[in-house]
N, C-alpha and C positions, 0 to 999 in steps of 0.2 A: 320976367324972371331975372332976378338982378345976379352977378356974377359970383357969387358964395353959393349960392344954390348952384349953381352950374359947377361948379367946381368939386362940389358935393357929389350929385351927380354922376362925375365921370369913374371916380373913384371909387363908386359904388357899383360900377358897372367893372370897372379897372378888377377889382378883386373878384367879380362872380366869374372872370372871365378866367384868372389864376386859378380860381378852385376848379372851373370846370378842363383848366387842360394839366390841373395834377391829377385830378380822378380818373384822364383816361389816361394818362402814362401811368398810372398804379394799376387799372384791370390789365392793360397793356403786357407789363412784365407778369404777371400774377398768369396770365394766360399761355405764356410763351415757358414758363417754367412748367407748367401743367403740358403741354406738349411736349416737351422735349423728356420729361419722363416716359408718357405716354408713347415716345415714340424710342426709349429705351427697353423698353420691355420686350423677351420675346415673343412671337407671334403665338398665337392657339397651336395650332398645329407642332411648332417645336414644342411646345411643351411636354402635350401630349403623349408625342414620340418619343422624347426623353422621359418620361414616365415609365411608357411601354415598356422600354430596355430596360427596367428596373427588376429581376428575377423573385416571381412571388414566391411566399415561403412556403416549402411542401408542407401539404395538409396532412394532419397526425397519423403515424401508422396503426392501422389498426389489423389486430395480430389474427392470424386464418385459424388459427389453430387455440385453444383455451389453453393458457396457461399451466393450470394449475391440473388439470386433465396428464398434460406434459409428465408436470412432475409426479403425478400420479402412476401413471406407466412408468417413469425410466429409474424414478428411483426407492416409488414405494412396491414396485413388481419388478418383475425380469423382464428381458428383454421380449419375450415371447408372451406377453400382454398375461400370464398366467397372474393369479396372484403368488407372490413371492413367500419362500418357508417364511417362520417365524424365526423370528434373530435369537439365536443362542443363549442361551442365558448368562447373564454378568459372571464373571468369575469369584467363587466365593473369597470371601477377606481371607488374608493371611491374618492367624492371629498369631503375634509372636509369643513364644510363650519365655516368662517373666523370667529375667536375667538371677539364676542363684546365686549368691551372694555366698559363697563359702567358708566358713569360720579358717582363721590361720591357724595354723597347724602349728606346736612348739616341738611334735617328736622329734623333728628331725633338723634342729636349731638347737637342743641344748641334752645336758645328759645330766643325770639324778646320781653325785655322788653321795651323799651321805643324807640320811631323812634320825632326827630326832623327836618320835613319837611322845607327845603327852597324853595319858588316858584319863588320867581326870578331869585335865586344863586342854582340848583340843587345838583351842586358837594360840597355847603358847609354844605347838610344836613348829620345829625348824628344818627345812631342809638344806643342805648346798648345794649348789645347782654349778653348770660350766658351759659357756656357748662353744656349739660347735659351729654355726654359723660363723663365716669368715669377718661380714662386716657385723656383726654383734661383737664377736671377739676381740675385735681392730678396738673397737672404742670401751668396754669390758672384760679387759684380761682377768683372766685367772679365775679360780672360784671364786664364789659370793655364795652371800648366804641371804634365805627370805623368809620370812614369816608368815604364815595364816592372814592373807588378808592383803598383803602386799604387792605390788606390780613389778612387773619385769620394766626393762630396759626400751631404748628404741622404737623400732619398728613393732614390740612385743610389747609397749607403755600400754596397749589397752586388756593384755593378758595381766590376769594375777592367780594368787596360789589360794585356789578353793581350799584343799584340805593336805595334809601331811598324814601318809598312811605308812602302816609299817612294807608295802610293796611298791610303792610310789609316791610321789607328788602328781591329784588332780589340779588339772588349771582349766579357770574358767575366763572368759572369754566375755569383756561388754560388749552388749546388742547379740547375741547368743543364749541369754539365759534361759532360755525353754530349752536347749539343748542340753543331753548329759554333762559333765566335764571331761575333759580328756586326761586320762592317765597316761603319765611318763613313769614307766617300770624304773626300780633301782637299778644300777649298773650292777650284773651279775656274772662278771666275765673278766678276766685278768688281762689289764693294760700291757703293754709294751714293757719291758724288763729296763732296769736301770744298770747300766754298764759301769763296772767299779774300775778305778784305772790306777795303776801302784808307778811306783818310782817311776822316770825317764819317760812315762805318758804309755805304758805297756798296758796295754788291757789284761784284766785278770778274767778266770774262765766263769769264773762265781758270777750269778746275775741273779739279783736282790728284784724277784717280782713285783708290781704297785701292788697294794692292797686295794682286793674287788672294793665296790662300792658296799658300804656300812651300813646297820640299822642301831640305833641306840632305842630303846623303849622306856619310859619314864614310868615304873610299874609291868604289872602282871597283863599283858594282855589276854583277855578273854578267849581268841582263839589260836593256837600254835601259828606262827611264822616263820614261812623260810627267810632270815637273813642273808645268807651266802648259797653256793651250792653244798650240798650236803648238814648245813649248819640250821639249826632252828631252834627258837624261842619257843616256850612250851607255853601253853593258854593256861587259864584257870580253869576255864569248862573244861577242855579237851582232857586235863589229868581228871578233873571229878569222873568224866565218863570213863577214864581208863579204872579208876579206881573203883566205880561201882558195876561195872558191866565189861568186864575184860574177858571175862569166859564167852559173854554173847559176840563178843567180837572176835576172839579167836576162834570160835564157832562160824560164824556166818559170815565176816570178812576177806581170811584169810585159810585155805589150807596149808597145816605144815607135819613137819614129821622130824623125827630124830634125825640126825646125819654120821654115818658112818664111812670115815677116812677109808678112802678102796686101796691106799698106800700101806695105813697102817692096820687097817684092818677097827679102829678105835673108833668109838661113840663120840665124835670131837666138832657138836655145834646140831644146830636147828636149822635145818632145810625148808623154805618159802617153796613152795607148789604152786599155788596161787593165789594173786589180791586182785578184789574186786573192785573194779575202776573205782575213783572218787572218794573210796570208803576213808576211814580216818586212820588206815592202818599206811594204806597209798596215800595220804595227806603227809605222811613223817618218812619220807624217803623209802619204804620197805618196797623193794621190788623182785616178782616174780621168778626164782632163781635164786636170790640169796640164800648163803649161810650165815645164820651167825654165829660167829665164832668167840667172840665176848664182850663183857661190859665192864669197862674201866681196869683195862689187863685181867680179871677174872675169865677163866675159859668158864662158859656153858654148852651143856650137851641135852637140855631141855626143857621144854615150857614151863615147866614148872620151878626148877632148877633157875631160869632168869627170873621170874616173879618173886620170887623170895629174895633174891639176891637184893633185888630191887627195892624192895620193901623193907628189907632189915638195912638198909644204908641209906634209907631216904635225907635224914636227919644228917647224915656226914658229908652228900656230895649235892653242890648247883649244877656242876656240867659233866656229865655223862657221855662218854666215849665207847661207841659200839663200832666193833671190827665185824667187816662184812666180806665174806667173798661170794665171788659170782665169776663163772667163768674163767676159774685161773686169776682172773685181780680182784684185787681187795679195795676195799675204802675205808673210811670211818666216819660213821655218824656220829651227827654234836649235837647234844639236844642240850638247850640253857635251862635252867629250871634259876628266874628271879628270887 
């Protein structure tokens, strides 16, 4: 064996000797780590124990008594297990009943002095009208006049003038039209007196009354109108029937009789006894208790005596002035004949 092989040799033995003492310092350490764990770890028994102490979770309650049994009794009965009345009955609805809606009122906002009737041409009649209302007034002084057709003012722009009659102005009312209209009567009563003042500001005793509220008629109206008090426009029907049927009416309307002065002892006027409500004799002022004592300064002392009177002067007089007494006072009626 020559010296290269030998040297071969040891070298080859040199290294199996290296491998074999790194492989036991590798299981070496590899082993002492595995213990030293192993000898970290708690024993069984601690484990265990500590386990034990660990408080298991109570198991689910389960109820002694049924539920629904419970609510059965306590609050579908009484307490005394009966079964319980039956529940009252709901209370019936309120129904409300529907908010009225009430048309505005102008009576008592404004006043009708003067109405100018057209009977042929309706819608060309005028009345004048006057707020009495405060704030209508404030922004609408004084009279005004309106036509057939036309609307008021303000708070009243949705009122307008249905019609012009010889006893009033109707006003009608949008969103009302199924409703009548509402009549404002003429003024038929004497305003406040005008105070007349002379020299140095001295009042004088004289006081100049307003003139009531007016009617002008444009034509013959058909049936007699009071104008004023005591004052009327004659119709055209109402003279026809006076003219054809005036005995039927002194007959069946009216009782009267001659009048004899208890003073003078003289036949001086026609005594009214009585009128029968309504009739057309009580349409013209005549009332129960009058005398008449004459027509147009003419004395009459009877029915027959004013008929003629009346008839032979048709042709000379439009207005006709009958003196009345009643009671100690007097009046005088005014009948217009257009």
């Amino acid at each position: 064996m020559n010296l290269s092989t030998v040297k071969a040799l040891i070298w080859v033995l040199s290294l199996a000797v290296l491998g074999y003492l790194g492989y036991f310092v590798y299981t070496w350490a590899i082993a002492g780590q595995r213990h030293e764990l192993t000898r970290t770890l708690a024993p069984r028994e601690t484990m265990k124990r500590v386990l034990d102490d660990v408080p298991e979770p109570e198991p689910p309650r389960v109820a002694l008594v049924d539920y629904e049994r419970v609510i059965a009794t306590f609050r579908e009965m009484n307490w005394t297990g009966r079964e319980a009345p039956p529940p009252p009955p709901p209370p019936e609805p309120v129904v409300q009943a529907p908010t009225e809606v009430t048309r505005p009122s102008v009576a008592n906002k404004l006043r009708v002095l003067y109405v100018e009737v057209d009977t042929d041409a309706p819608a060309d009649s005028v009345a004048v009208l006057l707020y009495t209302d405060s704030q209508l007034s404030s922004k609408k002084p004084g009279p005004f006049d309106r036509k057939v057709g036309e609307n008021l003012h303000g708070a009243l722009a949705a009122v307008r003038v249905h019609a012009v009659r010889p006893e009033g102005v109707e006003f009608a009312t949008a969103g009302f039209e199924e409703m009548e209209p509402e009549l404002v009567s003429l003024v038929d009563a004497f305003g406040p007196g005008i105070v007349m003042v002379g020299e140095g500001g001295a009042v004088l005793p004289s006081v100049t009354p307003i003139p009531p509220g007016s009617v002008r008629v444009v034509g013959r109206p058909d049936r007699t109108l009071q104008r004023r008090p005591n004052t009327f426009l004659l119709g055209s029907q109402d003279l026809e029937r006076f003219e054809e049927d005036h005995l039927a009416i002194l007959t069946n309307e009216v009782r009267h009789r001659q009048y004899r002065d208890p003073r003078t002892g003289q036949w001086s006027g026609v005594q009214v006894l009585d009128v029968a409500p309504d009739s057309i004799v009580a349409q013209h002022g005549v009332k129960t208790g009058d005398v008449i004592k004459s027509i147009n300064g003419t004395p009459v002392s009877s029915v027959s005596q004013a008929i003629s009177y009346v008839k032979n002067n048709a042709e000379l007089y439009t207005v006709w002035e009958v003196i009345v007494e009643n009671a100690g006072k007097q009046r005088t009626l005014v009948f217009e004949s257009p």
